[in-house]
N, C-alpha and C positions, 0 to 999 in steps of 0.2 A: 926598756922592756914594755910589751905591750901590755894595757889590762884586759883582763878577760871580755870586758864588753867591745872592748877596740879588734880584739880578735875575732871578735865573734861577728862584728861590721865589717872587717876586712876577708871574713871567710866569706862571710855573704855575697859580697860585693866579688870577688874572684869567682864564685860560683856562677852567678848571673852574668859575669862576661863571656864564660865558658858555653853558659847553655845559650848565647846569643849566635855567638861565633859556629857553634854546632847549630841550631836553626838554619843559619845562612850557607853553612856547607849541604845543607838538608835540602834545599830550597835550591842549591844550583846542580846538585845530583839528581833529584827528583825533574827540573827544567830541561837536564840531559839525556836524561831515562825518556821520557815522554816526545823529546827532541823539538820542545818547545825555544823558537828564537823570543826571548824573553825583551828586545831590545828592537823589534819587529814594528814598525809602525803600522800595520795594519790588524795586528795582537794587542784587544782591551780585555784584558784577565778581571778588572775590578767589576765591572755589574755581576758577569757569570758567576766569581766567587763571594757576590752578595757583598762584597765590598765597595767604597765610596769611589766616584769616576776620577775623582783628582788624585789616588796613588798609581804609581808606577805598576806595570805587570811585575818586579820583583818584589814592591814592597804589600802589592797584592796577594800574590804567592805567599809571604812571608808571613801576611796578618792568617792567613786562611788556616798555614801551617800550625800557625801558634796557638790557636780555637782548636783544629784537628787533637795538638798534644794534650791542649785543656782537659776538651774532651775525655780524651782517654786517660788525662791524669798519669802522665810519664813527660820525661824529660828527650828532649830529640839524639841522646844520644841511642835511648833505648825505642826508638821509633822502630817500627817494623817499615820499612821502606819499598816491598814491593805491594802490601795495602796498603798505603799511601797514594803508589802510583796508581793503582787500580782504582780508588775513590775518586782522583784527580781526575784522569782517563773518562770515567765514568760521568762526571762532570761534563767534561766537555764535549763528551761523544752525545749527549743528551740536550746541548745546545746547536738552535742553528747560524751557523755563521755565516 
């Protein structure tokens, strides 16, 4: 049987893979919405979203998403997803490429 602090690390730890695996479905819904080719070699997402030039445009997407929830102090399953896309949007329509 488990003790309460081993369940209490095991709840944790389920919860944090939950809200990873929800990021990344957030992250490829929001990539779809916008009709972003995320996989595009001529698409560098990381300066635009103030992130470092050596992550990936998902893992760029991903950090930016993960600040956005900070931000608002919610979990991505409670993300409101079309501001998201509209801040996202807004981003980039405000960059010249």
């Amino acid at each position: 049987m488990l003790s309460t602090t081993h369940a209490t690390w095991l709840q944790e730890r389920l919860d944090q893979d939950a809200e990873r695996r929800d990021t990344k479905r957030l992250v490829l819904a929001i990539a779809q919405q916008l009709r972003l080719d995320l996989h595009h070699p001529a698409l560098v997402l990381a300066p635009v979203l103030g992130q470092t030039i050596s992550l990936s445009n998902h893992q760029a997407l991903e950090q930016w998403l993960t600040e956005q929830l900070n931000i608002q102090q919610i979990h991505a399953a409670e993300a409101d997803f079309e501001r998201l896309c509209s801040q996202l949007n807004q981003i980039l329509s405000s960059e010249d490429w």
